[in-house]
C-alpha positions in Angstrom: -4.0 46.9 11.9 -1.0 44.4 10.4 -0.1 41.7 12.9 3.5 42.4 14.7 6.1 39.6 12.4 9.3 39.9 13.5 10.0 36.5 12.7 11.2 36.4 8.8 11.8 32.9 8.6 11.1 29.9 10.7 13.5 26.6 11.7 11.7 23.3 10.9 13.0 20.6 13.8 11.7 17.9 11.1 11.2 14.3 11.4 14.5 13.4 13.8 17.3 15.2 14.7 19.6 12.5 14.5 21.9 12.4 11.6 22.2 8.9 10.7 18.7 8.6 11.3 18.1 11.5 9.0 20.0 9.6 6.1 18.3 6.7 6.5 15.2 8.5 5.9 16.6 10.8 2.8 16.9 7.5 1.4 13.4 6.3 2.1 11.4 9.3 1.5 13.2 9.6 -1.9 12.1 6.2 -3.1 8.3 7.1 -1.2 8.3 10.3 -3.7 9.7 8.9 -6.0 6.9 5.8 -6.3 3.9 8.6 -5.7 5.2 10.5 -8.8 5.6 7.5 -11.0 2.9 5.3 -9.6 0.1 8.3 -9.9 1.3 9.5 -13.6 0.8 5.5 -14.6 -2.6 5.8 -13.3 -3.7 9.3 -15.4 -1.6 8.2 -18.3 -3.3 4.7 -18.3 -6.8 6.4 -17.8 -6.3 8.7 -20.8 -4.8 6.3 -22.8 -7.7 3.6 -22.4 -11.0 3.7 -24.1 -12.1 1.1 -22.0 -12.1 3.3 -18.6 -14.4 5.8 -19.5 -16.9 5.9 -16.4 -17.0 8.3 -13.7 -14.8 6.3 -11.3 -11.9 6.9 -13.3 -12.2 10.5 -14.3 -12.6 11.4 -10.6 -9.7 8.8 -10.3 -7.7 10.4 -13.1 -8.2 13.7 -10.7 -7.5 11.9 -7.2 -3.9 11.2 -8.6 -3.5 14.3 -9.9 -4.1 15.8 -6.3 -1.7 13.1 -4.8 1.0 14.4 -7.0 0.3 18.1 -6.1 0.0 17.3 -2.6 2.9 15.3 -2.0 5.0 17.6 -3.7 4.1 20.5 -1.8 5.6 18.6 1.6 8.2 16.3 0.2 10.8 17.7 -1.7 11.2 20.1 1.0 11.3 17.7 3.5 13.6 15.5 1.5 16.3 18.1 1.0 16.1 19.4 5.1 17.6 15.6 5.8 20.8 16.9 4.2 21.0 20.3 6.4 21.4 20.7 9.8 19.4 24.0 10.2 16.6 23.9 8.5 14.9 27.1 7.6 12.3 28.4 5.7 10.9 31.7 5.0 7.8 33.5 7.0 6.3 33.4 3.3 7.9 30.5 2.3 6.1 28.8 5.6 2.6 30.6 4.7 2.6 29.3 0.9 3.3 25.7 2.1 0.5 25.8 4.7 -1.7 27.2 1.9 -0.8 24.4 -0.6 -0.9 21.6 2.1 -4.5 22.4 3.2 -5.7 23.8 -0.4 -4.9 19.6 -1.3 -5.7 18.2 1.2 -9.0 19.7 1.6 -9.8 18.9 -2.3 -8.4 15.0 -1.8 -11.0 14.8 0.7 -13.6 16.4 -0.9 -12.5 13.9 -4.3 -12.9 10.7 -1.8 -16.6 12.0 -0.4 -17.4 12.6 -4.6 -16.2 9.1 -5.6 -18.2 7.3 -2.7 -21.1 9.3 -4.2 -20.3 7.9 -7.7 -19.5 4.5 -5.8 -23.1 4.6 -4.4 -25.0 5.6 -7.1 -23.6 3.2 -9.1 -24.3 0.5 -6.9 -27.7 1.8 -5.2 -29.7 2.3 -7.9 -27.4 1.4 -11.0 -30.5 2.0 -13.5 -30.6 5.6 -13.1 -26.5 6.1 -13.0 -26.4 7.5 -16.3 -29.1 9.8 -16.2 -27.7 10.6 -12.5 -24.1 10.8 -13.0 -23.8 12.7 -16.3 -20.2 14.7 -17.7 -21.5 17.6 -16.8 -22.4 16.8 -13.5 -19.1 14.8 -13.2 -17.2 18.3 -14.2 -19.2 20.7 -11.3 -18.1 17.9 -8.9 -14.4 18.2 -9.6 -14.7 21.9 -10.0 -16.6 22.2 -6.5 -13.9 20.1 -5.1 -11.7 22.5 -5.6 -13.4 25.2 -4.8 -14.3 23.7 -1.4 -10.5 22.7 -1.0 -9.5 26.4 -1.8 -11.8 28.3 0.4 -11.1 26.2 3.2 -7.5 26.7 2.8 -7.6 30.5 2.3 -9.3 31.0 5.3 -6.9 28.9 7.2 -4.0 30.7 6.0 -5.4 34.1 6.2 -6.2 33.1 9.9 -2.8 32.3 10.9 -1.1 35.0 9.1 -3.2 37.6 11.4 -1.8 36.2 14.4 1.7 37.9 15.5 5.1 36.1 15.3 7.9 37.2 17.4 9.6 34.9 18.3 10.6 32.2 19.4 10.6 30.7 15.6 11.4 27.0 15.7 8.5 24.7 14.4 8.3 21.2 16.0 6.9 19.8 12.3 8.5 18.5 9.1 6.7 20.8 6.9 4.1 24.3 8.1 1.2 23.5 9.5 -2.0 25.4 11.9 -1.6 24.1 15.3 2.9 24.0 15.6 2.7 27.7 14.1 -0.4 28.7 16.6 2.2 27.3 19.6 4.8 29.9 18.3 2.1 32.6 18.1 2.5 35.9 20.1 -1.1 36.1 21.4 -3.6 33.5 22.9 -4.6 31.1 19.8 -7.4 30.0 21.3 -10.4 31.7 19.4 -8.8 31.0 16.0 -7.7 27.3 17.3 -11.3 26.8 17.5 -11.9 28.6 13.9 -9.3 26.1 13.2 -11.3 22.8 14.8 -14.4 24.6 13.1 -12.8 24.5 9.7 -10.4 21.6 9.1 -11.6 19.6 11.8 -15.2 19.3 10.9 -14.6 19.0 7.3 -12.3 15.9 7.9 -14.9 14.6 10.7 -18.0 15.1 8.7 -16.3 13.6 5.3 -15.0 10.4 7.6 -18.9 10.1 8.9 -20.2 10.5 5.4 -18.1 8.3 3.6 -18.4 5.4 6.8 -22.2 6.1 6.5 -22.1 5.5 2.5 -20.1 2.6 2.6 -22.2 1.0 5.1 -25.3 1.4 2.8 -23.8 0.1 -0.2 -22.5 -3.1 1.5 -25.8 -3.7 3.3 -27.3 -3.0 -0.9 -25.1 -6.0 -2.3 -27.2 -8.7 -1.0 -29.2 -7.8 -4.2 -26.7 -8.4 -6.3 -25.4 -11.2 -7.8 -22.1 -13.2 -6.8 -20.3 -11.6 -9.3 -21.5 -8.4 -9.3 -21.2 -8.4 -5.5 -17.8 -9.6 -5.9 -16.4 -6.5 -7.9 -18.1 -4.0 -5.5 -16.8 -5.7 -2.7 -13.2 -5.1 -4.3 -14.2 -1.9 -5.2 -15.3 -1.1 -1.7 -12.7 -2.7 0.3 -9.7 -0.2 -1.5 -12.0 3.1 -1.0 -12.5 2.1 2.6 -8.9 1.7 2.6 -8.1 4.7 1.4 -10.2 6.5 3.9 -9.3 5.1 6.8 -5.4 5.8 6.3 -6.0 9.5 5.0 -8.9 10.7 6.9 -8.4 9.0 9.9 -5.4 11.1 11.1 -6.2 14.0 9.6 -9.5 13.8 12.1 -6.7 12.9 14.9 -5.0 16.0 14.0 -7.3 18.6 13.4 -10.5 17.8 15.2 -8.8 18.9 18.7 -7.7 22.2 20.5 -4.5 24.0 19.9 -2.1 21.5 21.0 0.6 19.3 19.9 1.4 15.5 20.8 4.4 13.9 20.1 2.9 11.5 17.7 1.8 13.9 15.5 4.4 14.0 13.2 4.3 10.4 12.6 0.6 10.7 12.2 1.1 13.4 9.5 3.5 11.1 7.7 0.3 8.7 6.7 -1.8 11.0 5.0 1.2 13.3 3.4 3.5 10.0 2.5 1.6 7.1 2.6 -1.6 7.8 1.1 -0.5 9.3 -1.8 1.9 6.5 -1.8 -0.6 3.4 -1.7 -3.4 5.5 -3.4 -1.9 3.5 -7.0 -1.3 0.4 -5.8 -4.9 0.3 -4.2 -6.5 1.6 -7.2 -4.9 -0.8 -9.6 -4.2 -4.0 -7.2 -7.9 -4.2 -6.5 -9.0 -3.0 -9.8 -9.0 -5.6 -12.4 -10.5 -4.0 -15.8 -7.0 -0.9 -15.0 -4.9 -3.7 -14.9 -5.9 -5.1 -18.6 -5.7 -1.4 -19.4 -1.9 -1.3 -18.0 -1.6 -4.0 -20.2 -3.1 -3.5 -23.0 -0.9 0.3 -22.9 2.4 -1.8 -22.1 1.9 -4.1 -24.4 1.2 -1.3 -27.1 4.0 0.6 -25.8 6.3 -2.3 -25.8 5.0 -3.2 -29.6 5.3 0.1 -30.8 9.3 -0.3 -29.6 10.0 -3.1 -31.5 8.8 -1.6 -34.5 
């Protein structure tokens, strides 16, 4: 039997309803996309570009900004252009194809991060057999299993919600579609698929967080084998993954490891792993990172030569 929608489009309240608030943050979430476009298509262009940045760290890299991109742009622009408008709607399957996307993404960035600590630890743990272990081919079943994994996780979330009646009311206390502000407006008692929900996203973002903690631990307590140097670069290495973790998969646990509810803080949680991660993901990559930086520069100065000519 089809679920009862009489709702045909839904009103995002967004970030603030204030108006000069809301220009102030067109204006900032412009720039924001703006630098995850640009900053993530310097990091694929640099890593396709460069002969030198051939491991496995930056093909999954190449692939992490790609996701960033995707992701961002699947919240943003929408977001963006709802600062300009006081009502701001969008379609019942306009909502559904956003909440699709934002969890098809989401799921695969997470799944990318728990692959890269893999490579991380292998490469570290027992660096003699990396390149027997960590071979193209394996390297291309990873990425292809991430997203998989991110796109069955993210079909059975949509299909979940989109059995559940809608009939009003229709406003959305979110910037953008997501599970537990649509299960609020849900005609029925959310409560078994709020659980399918905690089951699904939750666990994947909990387990991933434990994981990746767990393999990071191991490979720091590993580098007292290594030499000064050596420990140095993993160190580096280390301290911008752990980064990178903690400010993506540290609210999406906040968010989605819980019952059906909504706080008041969750919008501004959302904003660090659908802004800010994507945002810093280039600058942590790269900062941290010396042998892309001599690729950046090697590409820029090439770029700049080829200018001249």
């Amino acid at each position: 039997m089809e679920p009862a929608h009489n709702v045909s489009e839904f009103v995002l309240l967004g970030l603030t309803q204030d108006w000069e608030s809301e220009q102030i943050c067109f204006m900032l979430f412009s720039i924001f996309y703006a630098l995850i476009v640009v900053g993530n298509l310097i990091i694929i262009i640099t890593i396709k570009s460069s002969k030198s940045l051939i491991s496995p760290m930056y093909f999954f890299l190449s692939y992490l900004s790609v996701v960033d991109i995707c992701y961002s742009t699947s919240i943003a622009p929408k977001m963006i252009s709802d600062f300009l408008v006081e009502r701001k709607t969008i379609s019942f399957s306009g909502c559904m194809t956003q909440l699709f996307f934002v969890h098809f993404l989401g799921c695969t960035e997470i799944f990318f991060l728990t692959v890269m600590a893999y490579d991380q630890y292998i490469a570290i743990c027992k660096p003699l057999h990396y390149m027997a272990i960590m071979t193209g081919r394996v390297c291309g079943w990873m990425v292809l299993g991430s997203w998989i994994g991110g796109f069955l996780h993210s079909i059975i979330q949509t299909l979940l919600t989109t059995q559940l009646p809608f009939c009003g009311p229709n406003e959305i206390d979110h910037y953008f579609c997501d599970v537990h502000p649509l299960l609020k407006l849900a005609c029925t008692d959310p409560y078994i698929i709020g659980l399918m929900v905690v089951a699904n996203t939750g666990m994947i973002s909990f387990t991933c967080f434990v994981v990746l903690v767990i393999s990071y631990v191991v490979i720091l307590v590993s580098l007292r084998r290594q030499t000064s140097e050596g420990r140095l670069k993993a160190l580096s290495t280390c301290a911008s993954r752990i980064t990178v973790v903690i400010i993506f998969l540290g609210p999406c646990t906040f968010m989605y490891l819980r019952p059906s509810t909504t706080f008041s803080e969750d919008k501004t949680v959302s904003v660090f792993y659908t802004v800010f991660t994507p945002m810093l993901n280039p600058l942590i990559y790269t900062l941290r990172n010396e042998e892309v930086k001599t690729a950046m520069g090697k590409l820029w100065n090439i770029k700049v030569g080829l200018g001249d000519k």
